[in-house]
KOLGU-4560 file (N, C-alpha, C; in nm, 3 decimals, padded with zeros to 5 digits):
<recs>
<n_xx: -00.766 n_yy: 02.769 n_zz: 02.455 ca_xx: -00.821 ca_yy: 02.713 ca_zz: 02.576 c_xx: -00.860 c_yy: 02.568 c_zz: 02.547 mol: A seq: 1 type: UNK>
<n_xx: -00.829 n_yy: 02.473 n_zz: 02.658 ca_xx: -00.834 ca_yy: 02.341 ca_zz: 02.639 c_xx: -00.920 c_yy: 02.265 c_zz: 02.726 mol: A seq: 2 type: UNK>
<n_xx: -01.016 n_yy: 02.174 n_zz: 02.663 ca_xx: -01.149 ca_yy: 02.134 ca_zz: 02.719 c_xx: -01.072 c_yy: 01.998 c_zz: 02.839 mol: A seq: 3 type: UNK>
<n_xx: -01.102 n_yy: 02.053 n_zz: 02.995 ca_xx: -01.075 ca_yy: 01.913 ca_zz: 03.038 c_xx: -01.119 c_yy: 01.800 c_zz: 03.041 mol: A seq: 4 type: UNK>
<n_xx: -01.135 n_yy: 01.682 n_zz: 03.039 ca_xx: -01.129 ca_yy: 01.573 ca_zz: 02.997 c_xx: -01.194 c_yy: 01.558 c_zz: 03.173 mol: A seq: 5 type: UNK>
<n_xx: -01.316 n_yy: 01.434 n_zz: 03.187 ca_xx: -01.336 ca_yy: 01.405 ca_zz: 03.308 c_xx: -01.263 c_yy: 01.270 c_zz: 03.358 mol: A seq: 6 type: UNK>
<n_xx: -01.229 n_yy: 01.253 n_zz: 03.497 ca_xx: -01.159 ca_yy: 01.139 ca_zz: 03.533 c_xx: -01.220 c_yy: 01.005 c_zz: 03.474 mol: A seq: 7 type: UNK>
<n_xx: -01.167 n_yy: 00.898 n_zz: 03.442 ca_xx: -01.213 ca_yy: 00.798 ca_zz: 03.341 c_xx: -01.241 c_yy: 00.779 c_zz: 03.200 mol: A seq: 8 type: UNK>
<n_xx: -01.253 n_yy: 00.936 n_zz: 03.178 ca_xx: -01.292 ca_yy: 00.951 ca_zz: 03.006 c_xx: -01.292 c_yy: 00.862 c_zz: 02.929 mol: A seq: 9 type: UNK>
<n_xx: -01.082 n_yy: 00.834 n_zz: 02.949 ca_xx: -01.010 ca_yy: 00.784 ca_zz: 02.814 c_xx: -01.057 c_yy: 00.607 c_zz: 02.829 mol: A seq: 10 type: UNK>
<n_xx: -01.111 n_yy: 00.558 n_zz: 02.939 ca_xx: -01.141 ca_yy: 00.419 ca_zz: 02.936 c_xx: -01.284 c_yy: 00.421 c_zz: 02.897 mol: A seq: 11 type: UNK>
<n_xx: -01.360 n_yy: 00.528 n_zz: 02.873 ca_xx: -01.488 ca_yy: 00.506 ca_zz: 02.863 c_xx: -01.462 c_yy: 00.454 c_zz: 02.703 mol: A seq: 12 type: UNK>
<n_xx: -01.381 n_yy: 00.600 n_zz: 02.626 ca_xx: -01.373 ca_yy: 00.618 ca_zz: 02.470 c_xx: -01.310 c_yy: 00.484 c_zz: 02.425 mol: A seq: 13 type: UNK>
<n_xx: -01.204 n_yy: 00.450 n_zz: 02.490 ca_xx: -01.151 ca_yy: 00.277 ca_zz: 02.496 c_xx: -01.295 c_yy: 00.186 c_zz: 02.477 mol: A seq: 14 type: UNK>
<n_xx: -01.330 n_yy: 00.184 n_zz: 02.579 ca_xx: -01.480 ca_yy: 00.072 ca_zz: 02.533 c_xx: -01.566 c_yy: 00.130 c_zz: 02.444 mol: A seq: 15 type: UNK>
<n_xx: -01.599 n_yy: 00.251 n_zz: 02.414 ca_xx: -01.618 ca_yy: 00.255 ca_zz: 02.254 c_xx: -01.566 c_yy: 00.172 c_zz: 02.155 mol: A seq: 16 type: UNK>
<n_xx: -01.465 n_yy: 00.281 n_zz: 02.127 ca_xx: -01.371 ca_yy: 00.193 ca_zz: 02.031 c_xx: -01.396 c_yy: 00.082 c_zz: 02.007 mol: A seq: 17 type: UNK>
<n_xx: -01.379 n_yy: -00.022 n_zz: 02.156 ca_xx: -01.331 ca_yy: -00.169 ca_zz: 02.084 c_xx: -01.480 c_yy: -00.235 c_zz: 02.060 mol: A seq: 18 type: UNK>
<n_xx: -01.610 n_yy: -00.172 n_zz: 02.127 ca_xx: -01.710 ca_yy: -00.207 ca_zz: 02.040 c_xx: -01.733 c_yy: -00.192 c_zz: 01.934 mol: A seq: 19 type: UNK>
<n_xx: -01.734 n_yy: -00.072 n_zz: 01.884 ca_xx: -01.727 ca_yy: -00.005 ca_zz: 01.744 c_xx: -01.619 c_yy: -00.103 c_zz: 01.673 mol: A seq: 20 type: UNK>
<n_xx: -01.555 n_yy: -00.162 n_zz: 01.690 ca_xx: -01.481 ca_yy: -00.264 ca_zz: 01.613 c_xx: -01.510 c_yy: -00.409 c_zz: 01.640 mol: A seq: 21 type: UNK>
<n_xx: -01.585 n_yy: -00.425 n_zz: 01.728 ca_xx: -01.649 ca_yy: -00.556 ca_zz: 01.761 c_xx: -01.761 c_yy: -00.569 c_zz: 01.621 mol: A seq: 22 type: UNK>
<n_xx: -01.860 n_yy: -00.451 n_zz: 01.667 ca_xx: -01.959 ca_yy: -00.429 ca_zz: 01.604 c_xx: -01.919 c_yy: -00.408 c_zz: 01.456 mol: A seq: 23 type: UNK>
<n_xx: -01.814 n_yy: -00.374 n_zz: 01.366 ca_xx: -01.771 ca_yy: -00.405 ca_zz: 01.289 c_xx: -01.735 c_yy: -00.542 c_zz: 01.211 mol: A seq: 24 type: UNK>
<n_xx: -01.653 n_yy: -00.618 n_zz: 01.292 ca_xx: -01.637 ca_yy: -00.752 ca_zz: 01.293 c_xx: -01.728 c_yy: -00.838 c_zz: 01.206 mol: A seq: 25 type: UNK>
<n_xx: -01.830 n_yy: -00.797 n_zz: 01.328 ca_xx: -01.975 ca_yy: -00.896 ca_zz: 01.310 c_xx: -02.053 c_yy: -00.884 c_zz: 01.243 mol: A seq: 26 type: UNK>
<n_xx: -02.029 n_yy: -00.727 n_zz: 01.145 ca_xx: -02.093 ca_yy: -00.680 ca_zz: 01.032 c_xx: -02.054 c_yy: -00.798 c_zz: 00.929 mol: A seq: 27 type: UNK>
<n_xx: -01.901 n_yy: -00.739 n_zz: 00.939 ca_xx: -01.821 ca_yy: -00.833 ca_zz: 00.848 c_xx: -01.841 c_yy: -01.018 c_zz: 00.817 mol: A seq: 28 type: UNK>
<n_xx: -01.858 n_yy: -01.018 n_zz: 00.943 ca_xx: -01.899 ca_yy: -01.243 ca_zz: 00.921 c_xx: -02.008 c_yy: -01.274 c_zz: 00.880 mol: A seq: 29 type: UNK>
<n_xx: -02.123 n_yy: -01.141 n_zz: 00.913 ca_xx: -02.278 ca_yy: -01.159 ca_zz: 00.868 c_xx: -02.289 c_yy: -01.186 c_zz: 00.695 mol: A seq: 30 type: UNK>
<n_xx: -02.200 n_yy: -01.031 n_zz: 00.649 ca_xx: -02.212 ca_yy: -00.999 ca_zz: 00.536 c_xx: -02.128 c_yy: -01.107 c_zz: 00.417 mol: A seq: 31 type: UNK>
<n_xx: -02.027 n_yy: -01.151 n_zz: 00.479 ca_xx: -01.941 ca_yy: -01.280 ca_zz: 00.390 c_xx: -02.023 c_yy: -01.405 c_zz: 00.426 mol: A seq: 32 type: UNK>
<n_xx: -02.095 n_yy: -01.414 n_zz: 00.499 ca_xx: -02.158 ca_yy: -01.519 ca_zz: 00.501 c_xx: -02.289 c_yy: -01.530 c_zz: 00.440 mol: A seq: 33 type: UNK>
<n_xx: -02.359 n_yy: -01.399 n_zz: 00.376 ca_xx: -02.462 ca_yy: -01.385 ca_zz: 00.302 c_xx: -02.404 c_yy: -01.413 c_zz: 00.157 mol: A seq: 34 type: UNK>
<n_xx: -02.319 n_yy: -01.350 n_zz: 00.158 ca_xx: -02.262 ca_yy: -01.352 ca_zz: -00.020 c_xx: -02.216 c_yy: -01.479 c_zz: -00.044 mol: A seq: 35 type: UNK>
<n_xx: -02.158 n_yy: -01.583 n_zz: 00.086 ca_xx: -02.115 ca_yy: -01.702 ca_zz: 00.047 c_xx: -02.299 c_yy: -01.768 c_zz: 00.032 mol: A seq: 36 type: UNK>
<n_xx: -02.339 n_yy: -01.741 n_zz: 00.121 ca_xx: -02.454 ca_yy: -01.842 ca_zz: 00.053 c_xx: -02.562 c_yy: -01.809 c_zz: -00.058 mol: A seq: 37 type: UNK>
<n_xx: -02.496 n_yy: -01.700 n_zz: -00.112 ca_xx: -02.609 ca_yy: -01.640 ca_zz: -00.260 c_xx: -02.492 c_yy: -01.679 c_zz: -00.374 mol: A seq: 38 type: UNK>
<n_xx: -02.375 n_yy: -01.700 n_zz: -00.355 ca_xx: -02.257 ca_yy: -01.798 ca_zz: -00.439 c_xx: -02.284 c_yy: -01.893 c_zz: -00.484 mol: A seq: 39 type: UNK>
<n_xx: -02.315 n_yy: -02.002 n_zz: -00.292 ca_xx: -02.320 ca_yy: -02.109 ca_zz: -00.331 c_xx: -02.449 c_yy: -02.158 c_zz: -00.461 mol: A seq: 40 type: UNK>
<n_xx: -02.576 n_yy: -02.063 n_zz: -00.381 ca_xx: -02.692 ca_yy: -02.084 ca_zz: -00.491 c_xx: -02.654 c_yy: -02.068 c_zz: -00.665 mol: A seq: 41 type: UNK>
<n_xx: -02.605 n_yy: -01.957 n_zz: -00.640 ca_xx: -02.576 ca_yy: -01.911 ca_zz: -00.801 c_xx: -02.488 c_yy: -02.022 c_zz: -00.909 mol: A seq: 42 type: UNK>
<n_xx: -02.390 n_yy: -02.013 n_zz: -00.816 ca_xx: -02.276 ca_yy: -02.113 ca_zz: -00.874 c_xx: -02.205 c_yy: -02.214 c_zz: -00.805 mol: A seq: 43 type: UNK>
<n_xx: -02.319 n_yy: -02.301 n_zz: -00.771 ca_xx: -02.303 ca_yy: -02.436 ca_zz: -00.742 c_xx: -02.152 c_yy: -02.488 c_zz: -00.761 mol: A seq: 44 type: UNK>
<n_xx: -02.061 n_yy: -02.542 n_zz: -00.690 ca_xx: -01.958 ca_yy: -02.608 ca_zz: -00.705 c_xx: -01.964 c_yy: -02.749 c_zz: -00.792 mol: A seq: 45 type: UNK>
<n_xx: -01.871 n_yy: -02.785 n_zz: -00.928 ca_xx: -01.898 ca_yy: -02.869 ca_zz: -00.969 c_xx: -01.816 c_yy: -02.985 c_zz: -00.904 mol: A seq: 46 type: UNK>
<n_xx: -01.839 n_yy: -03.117 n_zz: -00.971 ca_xx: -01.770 ca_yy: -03.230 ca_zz: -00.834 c_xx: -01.648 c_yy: -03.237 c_zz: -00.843 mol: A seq: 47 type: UNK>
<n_xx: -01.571 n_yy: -03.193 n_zz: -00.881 ca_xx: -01.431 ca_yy: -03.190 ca_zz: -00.886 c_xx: -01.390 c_yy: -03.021 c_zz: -00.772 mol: A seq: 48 type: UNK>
<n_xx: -01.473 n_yy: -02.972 n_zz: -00.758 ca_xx: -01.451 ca_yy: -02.851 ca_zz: -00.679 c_xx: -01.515 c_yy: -02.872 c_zz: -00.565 mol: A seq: 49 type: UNK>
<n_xx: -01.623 n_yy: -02.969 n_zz: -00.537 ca_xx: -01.632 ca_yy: -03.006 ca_zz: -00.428 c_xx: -01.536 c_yy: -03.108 c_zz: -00.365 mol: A seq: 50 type: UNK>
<n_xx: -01.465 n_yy: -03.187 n_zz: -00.435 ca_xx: -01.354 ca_yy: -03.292 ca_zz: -00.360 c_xx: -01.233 c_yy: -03.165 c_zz: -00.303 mol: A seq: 51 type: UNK>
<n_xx: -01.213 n_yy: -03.066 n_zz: -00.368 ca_xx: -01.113 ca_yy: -02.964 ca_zz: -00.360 c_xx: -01.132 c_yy: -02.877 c_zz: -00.234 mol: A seq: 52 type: UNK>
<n_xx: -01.274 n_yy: -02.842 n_zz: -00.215 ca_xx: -01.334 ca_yy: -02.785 ca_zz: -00.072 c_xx: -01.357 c_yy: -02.897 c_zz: 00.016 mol: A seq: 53 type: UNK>
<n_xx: -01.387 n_yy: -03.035 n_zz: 00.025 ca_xx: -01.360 ca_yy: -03.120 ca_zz: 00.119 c_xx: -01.242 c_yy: -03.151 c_zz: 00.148 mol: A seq: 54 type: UNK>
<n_xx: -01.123 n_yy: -03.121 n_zz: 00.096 ca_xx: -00.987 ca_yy: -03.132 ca_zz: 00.123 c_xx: -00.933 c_yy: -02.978 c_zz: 00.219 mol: A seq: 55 type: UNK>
<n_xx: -01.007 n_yy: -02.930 n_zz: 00.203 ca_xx: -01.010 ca_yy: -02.765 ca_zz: 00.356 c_xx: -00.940 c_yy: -02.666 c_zz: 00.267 mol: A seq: 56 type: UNK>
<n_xx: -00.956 n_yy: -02.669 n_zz: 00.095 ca_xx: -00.914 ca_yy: -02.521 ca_zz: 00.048 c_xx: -01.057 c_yy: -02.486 c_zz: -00.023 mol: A seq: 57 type: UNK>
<n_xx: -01.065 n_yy: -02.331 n_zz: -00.032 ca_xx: -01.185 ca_yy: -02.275 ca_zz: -00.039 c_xx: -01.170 c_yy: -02.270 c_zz: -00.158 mol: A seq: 58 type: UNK>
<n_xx: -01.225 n_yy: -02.217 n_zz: -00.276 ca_xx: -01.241 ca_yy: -02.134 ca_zz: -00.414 c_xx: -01.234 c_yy: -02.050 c_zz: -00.404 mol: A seq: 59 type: UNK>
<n_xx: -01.166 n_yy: -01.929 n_zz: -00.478 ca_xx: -01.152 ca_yy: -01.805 ca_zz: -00.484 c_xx: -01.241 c_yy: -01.745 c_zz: -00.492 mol: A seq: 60 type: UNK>
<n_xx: -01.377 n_yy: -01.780 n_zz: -00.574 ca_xx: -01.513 ca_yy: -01.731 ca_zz: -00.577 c_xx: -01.577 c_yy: -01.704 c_zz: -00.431 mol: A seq: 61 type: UNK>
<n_xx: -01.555 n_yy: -01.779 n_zz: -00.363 ca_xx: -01.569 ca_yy: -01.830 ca_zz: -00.209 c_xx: -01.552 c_yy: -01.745 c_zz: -00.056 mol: A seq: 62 type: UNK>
<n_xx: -01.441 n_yy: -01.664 n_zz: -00.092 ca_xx: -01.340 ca_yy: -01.605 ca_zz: -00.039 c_xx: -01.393 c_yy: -01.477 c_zz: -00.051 mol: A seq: 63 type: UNK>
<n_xx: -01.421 n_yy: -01.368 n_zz: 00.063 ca_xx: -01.451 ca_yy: -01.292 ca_zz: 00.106 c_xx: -01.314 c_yy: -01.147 c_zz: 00.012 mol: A seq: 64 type: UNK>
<n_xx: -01.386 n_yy: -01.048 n_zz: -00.043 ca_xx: -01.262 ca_yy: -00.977 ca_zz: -00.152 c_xx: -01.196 c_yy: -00.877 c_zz: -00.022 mol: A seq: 65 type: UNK>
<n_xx: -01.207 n_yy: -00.847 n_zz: 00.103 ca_xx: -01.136 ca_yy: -00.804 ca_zz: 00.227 c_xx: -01.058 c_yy: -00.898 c_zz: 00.283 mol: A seq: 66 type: UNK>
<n_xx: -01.088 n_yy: -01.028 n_zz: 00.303 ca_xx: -00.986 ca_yy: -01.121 ca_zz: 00.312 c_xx: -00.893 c_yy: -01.128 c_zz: 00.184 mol: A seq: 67 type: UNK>
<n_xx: -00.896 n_yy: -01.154 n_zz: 00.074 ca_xx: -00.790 ca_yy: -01.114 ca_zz: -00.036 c_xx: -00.687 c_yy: -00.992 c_zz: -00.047 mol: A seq: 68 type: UNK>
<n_xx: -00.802 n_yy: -00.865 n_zz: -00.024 ca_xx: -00.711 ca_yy: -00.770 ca_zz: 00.013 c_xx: -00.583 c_yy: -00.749 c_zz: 00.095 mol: A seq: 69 type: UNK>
<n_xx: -00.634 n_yy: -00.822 n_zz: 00.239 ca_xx: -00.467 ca_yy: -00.829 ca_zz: 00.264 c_xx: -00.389 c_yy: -00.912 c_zz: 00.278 mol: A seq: 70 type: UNK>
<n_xx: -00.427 n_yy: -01.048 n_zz: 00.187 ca_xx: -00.344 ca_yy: -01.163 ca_zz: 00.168 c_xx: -00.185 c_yy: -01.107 c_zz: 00.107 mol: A seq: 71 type: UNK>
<n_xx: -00.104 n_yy: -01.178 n_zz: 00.163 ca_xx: 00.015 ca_yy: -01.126 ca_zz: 00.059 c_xx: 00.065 c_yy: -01.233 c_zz: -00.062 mol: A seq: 72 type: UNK>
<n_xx: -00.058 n_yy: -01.302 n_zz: -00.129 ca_xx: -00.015 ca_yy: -01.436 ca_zz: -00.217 c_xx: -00.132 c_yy: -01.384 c_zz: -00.328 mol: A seq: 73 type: UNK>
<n_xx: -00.177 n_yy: -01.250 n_zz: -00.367 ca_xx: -00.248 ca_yy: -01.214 ca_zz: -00.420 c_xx: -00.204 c_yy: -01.206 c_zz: -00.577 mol: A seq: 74 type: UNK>
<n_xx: -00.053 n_yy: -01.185 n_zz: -00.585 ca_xx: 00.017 ca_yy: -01.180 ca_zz: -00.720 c_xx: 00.021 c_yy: -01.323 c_zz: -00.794 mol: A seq: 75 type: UNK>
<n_xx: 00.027 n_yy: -01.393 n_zz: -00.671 ca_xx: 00.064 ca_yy: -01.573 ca_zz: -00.736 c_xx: -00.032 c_yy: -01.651 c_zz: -00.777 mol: A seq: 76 type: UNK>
<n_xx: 00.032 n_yy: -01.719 n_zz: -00.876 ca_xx: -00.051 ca_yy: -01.832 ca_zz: -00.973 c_xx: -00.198 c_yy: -01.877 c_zz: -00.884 mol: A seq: 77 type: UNK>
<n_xx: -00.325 n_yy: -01.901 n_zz: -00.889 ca_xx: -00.400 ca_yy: -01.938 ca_zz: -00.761 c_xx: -00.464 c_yy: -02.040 c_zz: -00.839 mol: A seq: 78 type: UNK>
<n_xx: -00.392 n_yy: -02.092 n_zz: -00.926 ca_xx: -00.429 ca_yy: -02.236 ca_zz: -00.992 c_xx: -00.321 c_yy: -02.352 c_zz: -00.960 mol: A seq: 79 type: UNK>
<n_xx: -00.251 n_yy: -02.298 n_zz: -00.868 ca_xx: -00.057 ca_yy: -02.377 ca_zz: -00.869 c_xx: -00.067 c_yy: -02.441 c_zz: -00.928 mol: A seq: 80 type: UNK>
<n_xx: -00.003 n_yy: -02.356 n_zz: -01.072 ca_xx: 00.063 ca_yy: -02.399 ca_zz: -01.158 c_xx: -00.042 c_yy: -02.545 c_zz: -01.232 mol: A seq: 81 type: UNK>
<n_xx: -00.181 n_yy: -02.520 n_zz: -01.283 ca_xx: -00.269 ca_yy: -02.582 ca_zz: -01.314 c_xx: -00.313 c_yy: -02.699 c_zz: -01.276 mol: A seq: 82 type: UNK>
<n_xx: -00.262 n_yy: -02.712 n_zz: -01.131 ca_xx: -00.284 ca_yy: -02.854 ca_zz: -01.031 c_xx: -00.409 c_yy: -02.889 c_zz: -00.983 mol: A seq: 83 type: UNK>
<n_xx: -00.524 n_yy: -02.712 n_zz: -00.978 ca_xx: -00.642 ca_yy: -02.735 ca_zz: -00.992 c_xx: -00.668 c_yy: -02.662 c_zz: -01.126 mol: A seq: 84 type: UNK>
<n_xx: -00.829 n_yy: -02.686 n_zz: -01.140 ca_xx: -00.894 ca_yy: -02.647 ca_zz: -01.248 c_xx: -00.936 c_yy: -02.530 c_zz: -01.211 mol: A seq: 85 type: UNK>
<n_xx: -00.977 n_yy: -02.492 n_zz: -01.130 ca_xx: -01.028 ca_yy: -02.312 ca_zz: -01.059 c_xx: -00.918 c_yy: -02.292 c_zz: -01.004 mol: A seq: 86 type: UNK>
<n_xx: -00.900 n_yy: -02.161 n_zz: -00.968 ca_xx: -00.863 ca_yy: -02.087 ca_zz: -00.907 c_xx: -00.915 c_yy: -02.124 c_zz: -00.712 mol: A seq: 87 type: UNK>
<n_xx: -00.806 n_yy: -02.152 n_zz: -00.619 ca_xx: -00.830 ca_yy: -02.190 ca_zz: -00.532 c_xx: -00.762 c_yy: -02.068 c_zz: -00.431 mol: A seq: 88 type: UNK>
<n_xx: -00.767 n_yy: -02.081 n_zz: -00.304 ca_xx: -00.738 ca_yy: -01.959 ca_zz: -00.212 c_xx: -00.583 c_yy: -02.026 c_zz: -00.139 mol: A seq: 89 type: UNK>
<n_xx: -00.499 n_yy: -01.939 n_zz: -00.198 ca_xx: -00.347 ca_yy: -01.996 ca_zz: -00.150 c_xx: -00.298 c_yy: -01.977 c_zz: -00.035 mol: A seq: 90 type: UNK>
<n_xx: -00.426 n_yy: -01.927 n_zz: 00.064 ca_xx: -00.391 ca_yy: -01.915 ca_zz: 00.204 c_xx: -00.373 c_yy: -02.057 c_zz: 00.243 mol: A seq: 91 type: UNK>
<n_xx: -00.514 n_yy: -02.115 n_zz: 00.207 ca_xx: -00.584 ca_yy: -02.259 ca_zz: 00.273 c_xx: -00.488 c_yy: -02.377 c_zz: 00.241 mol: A seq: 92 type: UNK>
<n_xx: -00.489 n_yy: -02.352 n_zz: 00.070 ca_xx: -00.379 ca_yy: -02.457 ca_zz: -00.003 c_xx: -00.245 c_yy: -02.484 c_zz: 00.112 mol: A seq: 93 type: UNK>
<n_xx: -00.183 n_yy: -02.362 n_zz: 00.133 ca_xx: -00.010 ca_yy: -02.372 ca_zz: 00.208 c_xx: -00.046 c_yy: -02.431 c_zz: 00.318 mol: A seq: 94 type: UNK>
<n_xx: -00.169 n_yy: -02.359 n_zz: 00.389 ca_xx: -00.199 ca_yy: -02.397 ca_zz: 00.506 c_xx: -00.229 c_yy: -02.570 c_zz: 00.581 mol: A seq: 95 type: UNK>
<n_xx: -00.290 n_yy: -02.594 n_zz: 00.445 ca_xx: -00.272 ca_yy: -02.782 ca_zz: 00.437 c_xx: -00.177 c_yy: -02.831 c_zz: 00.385 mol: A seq: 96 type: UNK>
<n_xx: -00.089 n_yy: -02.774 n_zz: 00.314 ca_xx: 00.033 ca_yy: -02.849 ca_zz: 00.292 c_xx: 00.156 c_yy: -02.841 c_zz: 00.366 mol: A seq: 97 type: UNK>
<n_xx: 00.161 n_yy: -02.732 n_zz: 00.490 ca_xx: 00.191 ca_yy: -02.792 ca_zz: 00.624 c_xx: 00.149 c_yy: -02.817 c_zz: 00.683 mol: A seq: 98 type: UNK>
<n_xx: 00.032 n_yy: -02.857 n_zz: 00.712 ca_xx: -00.025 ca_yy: -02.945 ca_zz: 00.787 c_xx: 00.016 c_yy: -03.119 c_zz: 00.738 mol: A seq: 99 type: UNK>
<n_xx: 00.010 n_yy: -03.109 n_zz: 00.648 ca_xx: 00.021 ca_yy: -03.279 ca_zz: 00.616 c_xx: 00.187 c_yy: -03.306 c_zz: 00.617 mol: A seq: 100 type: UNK>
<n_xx: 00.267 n_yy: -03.183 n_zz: 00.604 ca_xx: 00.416 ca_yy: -03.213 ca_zz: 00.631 c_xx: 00.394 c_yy: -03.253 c_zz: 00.769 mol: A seq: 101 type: UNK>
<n_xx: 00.390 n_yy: -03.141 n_zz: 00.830 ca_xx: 00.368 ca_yy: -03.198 ca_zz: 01.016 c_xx: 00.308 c_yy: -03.315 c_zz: 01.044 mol: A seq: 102 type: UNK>
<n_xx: 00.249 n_yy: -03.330 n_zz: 00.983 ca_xx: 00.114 ca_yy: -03.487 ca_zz: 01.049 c_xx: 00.261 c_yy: -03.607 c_zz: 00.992 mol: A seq: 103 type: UNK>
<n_xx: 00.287 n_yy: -03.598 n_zz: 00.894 ca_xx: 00.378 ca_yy: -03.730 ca_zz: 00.867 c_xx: 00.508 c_yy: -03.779 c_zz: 00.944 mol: A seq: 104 type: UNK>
</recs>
């Protein structure tokens, strides 16, 4: 025997849902944004890693480990090829180096 369902149900459980994933979200930006600023305290960027984050790529230290998770550049060198001294986030890196192809 099968429980009927009242007219509207499935849009109610719909706005669940997409709160329950809103409300997720916002867990998520709270919580990377606490750990980025108990980072920054801990381990201060030295000045060569701050010219590297004023150029719009983050540090890997930096970088939220759920955003890494489903990067797909997680296998690759994240020093390219020792061009920095840390380990930098090879989303941001590509991401400005088309940007500055395009801009020229």
């Amino acid at each position: 025997m099968s429980q009927l369902k009242l007219p509207g149900w499935e849009a109610v459980e719909k706005q669940w849902e997409a709160e329950r994933v809103a409300a997720s979200e916002k867990y998520h930006r709270e919580w990377a944004a606490s750990i980025l600023r108990s980072m920054m305290e801990r381990y201060p960027p030295t000045a060569e890693e701050c010219d590297i984050m004023l150029s719009g790529i983050r540090l890997c230290r930096f970088v939220s480990h759920l955003e890494c998770e489903k990067c797909n550049l997680a296998c690759e060198d994240h020093t390219v090829g020792w061009l920095f001294q840390t380990k930098v986030c090879l989303k941001d890196y590509h991401a400005l180096r088309r940007r500055l192809r395009l801009g020229k």
